[in-house]
Each structure stands twice: as C-alpha cells, then as structure tokens.
C-alpha positions as CSV (number, residue, x, y, z in Angstrom):
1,X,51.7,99.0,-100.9
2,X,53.1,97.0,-98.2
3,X,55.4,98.3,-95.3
4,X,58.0,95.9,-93.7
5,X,58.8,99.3,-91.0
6,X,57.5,99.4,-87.4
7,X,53.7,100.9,-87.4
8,X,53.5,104.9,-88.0
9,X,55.1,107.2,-85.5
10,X,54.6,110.4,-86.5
11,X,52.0,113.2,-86.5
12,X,51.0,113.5,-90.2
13,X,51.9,117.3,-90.4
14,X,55.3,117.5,-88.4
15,X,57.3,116.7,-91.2
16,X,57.0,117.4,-95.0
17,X,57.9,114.4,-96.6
18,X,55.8,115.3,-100.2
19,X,57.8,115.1,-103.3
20,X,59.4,117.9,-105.2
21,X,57.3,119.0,-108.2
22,X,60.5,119.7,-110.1
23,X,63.4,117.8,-109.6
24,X,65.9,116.6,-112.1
25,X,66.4,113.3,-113.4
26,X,68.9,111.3,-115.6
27,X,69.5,107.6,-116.1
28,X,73.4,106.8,-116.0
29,X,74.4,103.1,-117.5
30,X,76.9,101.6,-115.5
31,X,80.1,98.5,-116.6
32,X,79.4,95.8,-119.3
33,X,75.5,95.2,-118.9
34,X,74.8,98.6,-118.8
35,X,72.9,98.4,-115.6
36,X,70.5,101.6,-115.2
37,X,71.1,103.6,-112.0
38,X,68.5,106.4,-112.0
39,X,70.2,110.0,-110.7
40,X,67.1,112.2,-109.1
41,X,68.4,115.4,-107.8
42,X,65.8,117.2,-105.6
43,X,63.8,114.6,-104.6
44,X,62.1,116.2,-101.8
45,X,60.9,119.7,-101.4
46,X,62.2,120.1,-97.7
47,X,64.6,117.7,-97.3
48,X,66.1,119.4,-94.1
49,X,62.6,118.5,-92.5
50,X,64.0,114.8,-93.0
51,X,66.9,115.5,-91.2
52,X,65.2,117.1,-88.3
53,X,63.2,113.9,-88.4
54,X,66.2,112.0,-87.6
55,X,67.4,114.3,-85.1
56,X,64.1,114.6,-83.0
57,X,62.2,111.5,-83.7
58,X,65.2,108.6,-84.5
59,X,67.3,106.2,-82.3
60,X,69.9,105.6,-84.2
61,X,72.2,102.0,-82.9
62,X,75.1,100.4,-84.0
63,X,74.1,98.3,-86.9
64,X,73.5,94.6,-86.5
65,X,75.0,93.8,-90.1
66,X,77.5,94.6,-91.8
67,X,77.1,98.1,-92.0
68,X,79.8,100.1,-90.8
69,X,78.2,102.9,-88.2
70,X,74.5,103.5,-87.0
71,X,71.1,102.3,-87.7
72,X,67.9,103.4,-87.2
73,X,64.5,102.1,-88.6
74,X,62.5,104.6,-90.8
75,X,59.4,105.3,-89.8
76,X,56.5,104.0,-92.2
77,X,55.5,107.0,-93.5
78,X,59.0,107.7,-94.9
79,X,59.0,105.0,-96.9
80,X,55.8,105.2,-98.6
81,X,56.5,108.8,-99.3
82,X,59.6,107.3,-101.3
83,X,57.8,104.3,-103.1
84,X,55.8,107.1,-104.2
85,X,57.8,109.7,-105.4
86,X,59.6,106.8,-107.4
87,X,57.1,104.9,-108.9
88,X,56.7,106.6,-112.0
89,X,60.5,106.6,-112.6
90,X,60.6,102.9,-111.8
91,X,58.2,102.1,-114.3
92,X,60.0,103.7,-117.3
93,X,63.0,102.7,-116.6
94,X,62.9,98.8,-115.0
95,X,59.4,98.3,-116.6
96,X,58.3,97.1,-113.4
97,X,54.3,96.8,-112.2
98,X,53.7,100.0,-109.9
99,X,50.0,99.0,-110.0
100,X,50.1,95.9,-108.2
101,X,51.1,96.1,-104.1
102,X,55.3,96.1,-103.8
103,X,57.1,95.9,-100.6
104,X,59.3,98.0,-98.4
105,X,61.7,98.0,-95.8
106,X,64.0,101.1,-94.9
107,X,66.4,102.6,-92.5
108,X,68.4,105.7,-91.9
109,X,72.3,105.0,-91.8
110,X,75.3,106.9,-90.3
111,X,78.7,106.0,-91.5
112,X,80.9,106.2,-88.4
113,X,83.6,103.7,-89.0
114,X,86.8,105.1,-91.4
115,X,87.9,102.7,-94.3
116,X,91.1,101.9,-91.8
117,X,89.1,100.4,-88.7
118,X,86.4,98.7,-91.6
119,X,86.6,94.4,-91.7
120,X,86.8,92.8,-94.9
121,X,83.4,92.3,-95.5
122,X,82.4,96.3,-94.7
123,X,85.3,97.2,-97.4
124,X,84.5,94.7,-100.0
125,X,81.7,95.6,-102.9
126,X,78.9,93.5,-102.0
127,X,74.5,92.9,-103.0
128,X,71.8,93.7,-101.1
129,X,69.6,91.0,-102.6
130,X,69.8,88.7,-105.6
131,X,66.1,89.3,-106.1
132,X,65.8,90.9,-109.8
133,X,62.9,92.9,-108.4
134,X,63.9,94.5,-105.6
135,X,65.4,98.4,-106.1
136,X,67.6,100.3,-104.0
137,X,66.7,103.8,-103.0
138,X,69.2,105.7,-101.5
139,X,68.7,108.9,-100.4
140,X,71.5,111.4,-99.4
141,X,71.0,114.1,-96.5
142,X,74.6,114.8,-96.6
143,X,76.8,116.7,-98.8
144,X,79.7,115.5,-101.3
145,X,82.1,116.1,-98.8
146,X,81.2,112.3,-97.6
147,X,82.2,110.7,-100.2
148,X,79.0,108.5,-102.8
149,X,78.6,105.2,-103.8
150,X,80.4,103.0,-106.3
151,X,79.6,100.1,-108.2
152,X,81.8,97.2,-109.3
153,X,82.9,94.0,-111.5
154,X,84.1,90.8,-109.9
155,X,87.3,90.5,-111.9
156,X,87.5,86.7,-111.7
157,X,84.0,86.4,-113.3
158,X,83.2,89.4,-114.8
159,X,79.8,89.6,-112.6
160,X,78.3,92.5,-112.5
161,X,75.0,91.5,-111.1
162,X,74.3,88.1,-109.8
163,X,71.5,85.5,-108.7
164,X,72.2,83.0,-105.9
165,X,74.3,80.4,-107.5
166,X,76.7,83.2,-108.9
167,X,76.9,84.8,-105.5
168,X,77.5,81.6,-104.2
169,X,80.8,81.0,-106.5
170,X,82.1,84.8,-105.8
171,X,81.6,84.2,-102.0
172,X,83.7,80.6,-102.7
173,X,86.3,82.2,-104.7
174,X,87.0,84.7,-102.0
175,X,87.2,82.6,-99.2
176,X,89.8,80.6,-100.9
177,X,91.7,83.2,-102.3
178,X,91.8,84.6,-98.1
179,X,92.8,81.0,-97.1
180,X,95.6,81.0,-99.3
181,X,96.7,84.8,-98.1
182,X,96.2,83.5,-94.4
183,X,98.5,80.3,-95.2
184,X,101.1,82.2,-97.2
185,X,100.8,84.9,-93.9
186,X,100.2,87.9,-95.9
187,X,97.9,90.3,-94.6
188,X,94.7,90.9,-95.4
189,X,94.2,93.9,-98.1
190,X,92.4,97.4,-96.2
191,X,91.7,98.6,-99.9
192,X,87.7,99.6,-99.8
193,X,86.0,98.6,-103.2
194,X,88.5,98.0,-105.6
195,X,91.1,95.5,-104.9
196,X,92.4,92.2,-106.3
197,X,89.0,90.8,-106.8
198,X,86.3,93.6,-107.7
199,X,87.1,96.5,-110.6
200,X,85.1,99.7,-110.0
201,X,83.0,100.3,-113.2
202,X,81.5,103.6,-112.0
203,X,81.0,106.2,-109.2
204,X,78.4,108.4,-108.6
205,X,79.1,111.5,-106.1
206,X,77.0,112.5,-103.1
207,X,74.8,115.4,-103.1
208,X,72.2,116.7,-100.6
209,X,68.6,115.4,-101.2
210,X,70.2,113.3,-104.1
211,X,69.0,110.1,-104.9
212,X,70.3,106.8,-106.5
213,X,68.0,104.1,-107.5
214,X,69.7,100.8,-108.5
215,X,68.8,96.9,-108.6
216,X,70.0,95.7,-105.2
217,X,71.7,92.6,-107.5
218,X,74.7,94.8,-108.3
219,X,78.0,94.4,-106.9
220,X,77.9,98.7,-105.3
221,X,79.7,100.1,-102.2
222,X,80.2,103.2,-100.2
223,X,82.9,105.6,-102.1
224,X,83.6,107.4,-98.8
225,X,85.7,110.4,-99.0
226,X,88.7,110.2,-96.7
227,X,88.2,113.9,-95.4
228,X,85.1,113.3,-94.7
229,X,84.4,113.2,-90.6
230,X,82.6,110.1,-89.7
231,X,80.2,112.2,-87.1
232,X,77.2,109.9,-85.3
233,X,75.5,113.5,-85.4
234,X,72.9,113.0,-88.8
235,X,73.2,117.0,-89.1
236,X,77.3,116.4,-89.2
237,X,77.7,113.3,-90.5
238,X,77.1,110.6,-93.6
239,X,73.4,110.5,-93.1
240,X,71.4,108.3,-95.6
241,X,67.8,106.4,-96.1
242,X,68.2,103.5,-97.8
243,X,64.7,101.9,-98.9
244,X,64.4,98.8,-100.6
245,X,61.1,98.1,-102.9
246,X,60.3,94.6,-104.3
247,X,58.0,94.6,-106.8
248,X,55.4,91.9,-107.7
249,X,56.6,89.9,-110.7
C-alpha cells in the first residue's frame, strides 16, 4: 500500500474510520460498454466521525484545478481505511491484484460554485485519468438534497471511456467546435453534463455515507441539484472524499 497524502495527522483513536460490517452492495452497468460502477451504501460505521474530521482537523482551499469549490488533502489514514474497505469489492468486480502494493491519493471536496457561475471545463463531463487501473472512490457525507454524479457518451464518438489518443481527439473536437461558436459569436452553452457534445448514459443519486466506485477513464460529472445550497460549511454543504487507487498491472 502506498500513500501519495501528506504523512499521518491524526491520533489513531480520535476518529473511527473502520468499515461497516454490513453494508449493502450492488454493481450498476452503465451506457454501451456496460462499465461497472459499484454502489456501497453504508460504507463506514460512523460516518459523522468523518465529517467531524473535516470540521476539526481540515483546511479546506479553493481548488487549484478544475474543481468547482474547496479542497482539502485527506489525511493518510483516511485513505488507507478506504483502499481497505474496498479491496475485496475491487477484486470481484475489476479483477484487479489487491495483493500486490496499489497507490492512493485523496481529497475532501466542497462544491461551492452553482452550475450558472461554473466555466466550460467545470460543466463539461470529463476523466480523471486514462489509466485502466486506476478506480475512483467517491464517498458522499452529504445527503441527496446535493444532487450525485452522472456519467456520459461523447456523442461525436460514441466514447464512453477513453485512453490518451482518444482523449486527445474529444479535447480536438471540442476546441473546434468552440472556435467555430466563438467565430459565428454565439455564446458559449451553460448546460452542465449533457449538451451538444456528451449524452448522459446514467445517474446515480447522493446518499449519506454512500459510495461510488468507477474507473477514472469514464467520461462522469457532478449531477448537482439546483436546490441544493452550495455551503463552504462540510456539515451544510456538498461534502465528498474522492480517493483514487491505481493498481499494479
């Protein structure tokens, strides 16, 4: 197990971070290639002790990428709690080697920023990775008022997942497509996820201590609710952990 998070921070009894002996699990098949998203409800047994840990122990910031609110680093021991509590879920469903060391990196996110005030990139579908081993875990500790996450088609292509050269030609076909709005002076579409060039294929709701887990390759985005309130408080607002795992090949 290796850890791409700053070094451990916390006291190893001031937050429970152990799995939940029981929760409940499905595997949902998402668009044409039937990508597997696995659905774990109850993921943690205290998952408001992972809250408080964001309250007390976090600094959230406002994110240096593209993601539209605050960021804050996880500490280590959060994310090796996860790769755990996943591992054996991983392995039946992506096949993938929980024996030999993986890698993680993870952060807790606020959304702050409505769809309205979002730039193109925030409110277009996009990948994490084009790595076929890395995951994406991503842990809700906020209700379904917020709105979940969505994933998506290129409609040009008919991409659902993509390595770097097909990346490459959606990312071209975009930027010419918004040269050609620009020089016909249309404005630029505010739709978030699906638009001219990306069909939704599915959408999977928020739920508190719900998780998703999903290969980062997948064109996915934030289906956020437009009632929901866009608080920088993680006890108000969209709070999530997102981890990332790459396995060995």
């Amino acid at each position: 197990m290796i850890l791409s998070n700053p070094p451990d921070t916390l006291h190893s009894m001031s937050y429970d971070l152990l799995p939940n002996d029981k929760p409940l699990v499905k595997v949902e098949r998402v668009g044409r290639e039937q990508q597997p998203v696995i659905v774990v409800d109850g993921i943690l047994r205290d998952p408001e002790s992972v809250v408080r840990l964001a309250v007390e122990r976090l600094r959230f910031v406002p994110a240096q990428s593209n993601y539209p609110g605050l960021n804050a680093a996880a500490p280590s021991e959060y994310a090796a709690a996860m790769m755990r509590a996943v591992a054996p879920l991983v392995h039946e469903t992506f096949g993938f080697n929980i024996q030999a060391p993986a890698r993680a990196q993870a952060f807790f996110g606020i959304v702050t920023t409505p769809p309205t005030r979002m730039n193109a990139q925030q409110r277009r579908p996009h990948t994490d990775t084009t790595n076929p081993l890395q995951l994406a875990v991503l842990h809700y500790l906020c209700d379904e008022s917020h709105g979940g996450t969505a994933f998506f088609r290129h409609r040009a292509t008919g991409f659902e997942s993509v390595d770097d050269q097909q990346l490459r030609q959606v990312k071209e076909m975009i930027a010419a497509d918004a040269e050609a709005q620009l020089k016909a002076g249309l404005p630029p579409p505010v739709t978030l996820g699906d638009d001219r060039h990306f069909e939704r294929t599915a959408a999977l709701d928020s739920k508190f201590n719900r998780v998703l887990i999903y290969r980062s390759r997948v064109f996915h985005s934030q289906n956020l609710n437009p009632t929901a309130n866009f608080s920088p408080d993680p006890r108000k607002g969209r709070l999530t952990a997102n981890t990332f795992i790459t396995y060995p090949g």
